[in-house]
Phi, psi and omega in degrees: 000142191259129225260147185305321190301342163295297204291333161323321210269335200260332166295322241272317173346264128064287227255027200256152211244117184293175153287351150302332184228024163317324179271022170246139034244152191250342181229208175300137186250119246201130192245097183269133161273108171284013175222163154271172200323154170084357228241178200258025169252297168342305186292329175300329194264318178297359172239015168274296189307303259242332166235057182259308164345315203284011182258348154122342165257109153359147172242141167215161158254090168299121154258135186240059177289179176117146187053030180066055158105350201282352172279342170276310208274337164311320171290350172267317191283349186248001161299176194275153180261097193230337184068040158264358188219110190234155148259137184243120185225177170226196181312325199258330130341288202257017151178005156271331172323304195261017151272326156326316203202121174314294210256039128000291193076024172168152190228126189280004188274316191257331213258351176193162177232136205295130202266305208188131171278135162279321231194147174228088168277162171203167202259154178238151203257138213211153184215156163324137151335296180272033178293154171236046219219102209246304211194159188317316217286338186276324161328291179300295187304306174310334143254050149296298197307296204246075183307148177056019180272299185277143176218150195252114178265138161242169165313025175116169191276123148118334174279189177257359138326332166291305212260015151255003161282316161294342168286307149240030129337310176270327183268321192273341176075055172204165214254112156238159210256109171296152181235107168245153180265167143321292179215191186288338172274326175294322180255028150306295190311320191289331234245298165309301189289016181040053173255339189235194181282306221211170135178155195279182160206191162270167180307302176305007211209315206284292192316310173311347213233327171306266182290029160259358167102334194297009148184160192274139162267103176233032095201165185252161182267019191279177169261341156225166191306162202246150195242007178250028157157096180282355175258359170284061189339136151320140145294315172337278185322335195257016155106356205252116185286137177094358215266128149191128182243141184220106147253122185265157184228117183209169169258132161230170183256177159301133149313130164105352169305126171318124165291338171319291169309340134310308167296333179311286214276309177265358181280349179273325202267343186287326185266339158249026169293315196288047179240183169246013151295306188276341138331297177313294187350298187255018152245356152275007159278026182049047179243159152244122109028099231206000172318135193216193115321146179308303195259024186281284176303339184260332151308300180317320178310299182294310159339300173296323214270294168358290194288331171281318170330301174317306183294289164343290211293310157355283183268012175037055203281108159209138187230051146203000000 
């Protein structure tokens, strides 16, 4: 475990304080989770926590699950913008929810303001062994031939293993039938058991069952190959044009936050992310490392919420 007197040491550079945010942080900085503990949001924020502390105030960690995430950010979005109260939130927080669902309660665009990405994970699109489907381009053909035929499992409706199905779907031009589940685990279990063709999942849950052979991997989503598994091809590379899903990990404030107290708040996390302790940290949670700018991150932000938005109207996704 990595100790605060490192991240003091390795932060402090960092950490110097304009007079717009002189006065921060004056209390406890209160970190919300929109899930509960141990989940793979969670965990990016106990390692937030652990050097944030070096800005001079106690950290802490809330977990607010409930409603897919919408109950924490609804408490972030109606907190005060002071920068004691953040969200560590991730893609389906910060942009499939409120394209999914009218009662969201909060639009990531107007409702915060974006501090700092930590992290970029991505889904690998995976089939049975005895599958007779080697690589996309045999995949896509075969359901061309046989539109409504082939069907695809995800976690549940409205989430982002769906519209990362339905995306590709609309960039590959082929007709599948969704499978919805509980969760990434019941339709792994389905996909081993050959009750469904495919499903996309994460690299982390995914890899293991990969390289023991117990299921194929023929591509991932990222836009260039992942150094966290280099033998897998883009879909991009694999012919379905246009294609990349990033599921992201970031911090945001209340909308109305000083940006002084923003800059603040990401020259701390950027610098104690940027070690190679906490690197290793987060790839083995089968993540990279995304560090940026406030607006670095609130473009990419925008970006997502576009593209998911889009993917919803489309396939005329809504779960409420």
């Amino acid at each position: 475990m990595l100790t605060r007197r490192h991240f003091l040491g390795a932060s402090a550079a960092c950490l110097a304080t304009t007079p717009a945010a002189a006065g921060f942080p004056e209390r406890t900085i209160r970190l919300i989770v929109p899930s509960a503990p141990g989940g793979p949001t969670d965990i990016p924020a106990r390692m937030l926590a652990q050097f944030l502390p070096a800005l001079g105030e106690p950290v802490v960690v809330e977990n607010r699950p409930g409603a897919g995430g919408a109950i924490g950010a609804r408490s972030v979005a109606t907190a005060a913008p002071d920068g004691h109260t953040l969200l560590v939130g991730n893609t389906s927080v910060l942009a499939v929810i409120p394209a999914v669902s009218a009662s969201a309660g909060y639009d990531p665009m107007k409702s915060f303001a974006p501090v700092a990405q930590i992290s970029a994970s991505y889904q690998i699109l995976v089939v049975h062994p005895s599958a007779p489907w080697n690589s996309v381009a045999a995949f896509v053909a075969d359901a061309k031939v046989h539109p409504g035929k082939l069907n695809v499992a995800h976690a549940g409706a409205g989430g982002l293993p769906h519209l990362t199905a339905e995306l590709f779907k609309a960039r590959a031009g082929v007709d599948l039938v969704g499978v919805p589940y509980k969760g990434g685990g019941e339709s792994v279990a389905a996909l081993l058991g050959q009750q469904v063709d495919c499903t996309f999942e994460a690299i982390s849950i995914l890899l293991p069952l990969i390289r023991e052979g117990r299921l194929r991997a023929l591509g991932i989503t990222s836009r260039a190959r992942t150094p966290l598994a280099p033998d897998i091809p883009t879909l991009l590379e694999a012919g379905v044009p246009d294609y990349e899903v990033t599921t992201f990990y970031g911090v945001v404030a209340p909308a109305g936050t000083p940006q002084a107290i923003v800059t603040r708040l990401n020259a701390a996390t950027n610098a104690g992310f940027a070690t190679e302790e906490m690197r290793a940290a987060i790839t083995k949670l089968g993540s990279s490392l995304a560090l940026g700018t406030p607006d670095a991150f609130g473009a990419f932000m925008a970006a997502e919420n576009a593209k998911w938005s889009e993917v919803a109207r489309r396939a005329n996704i809504r779960i409420d």
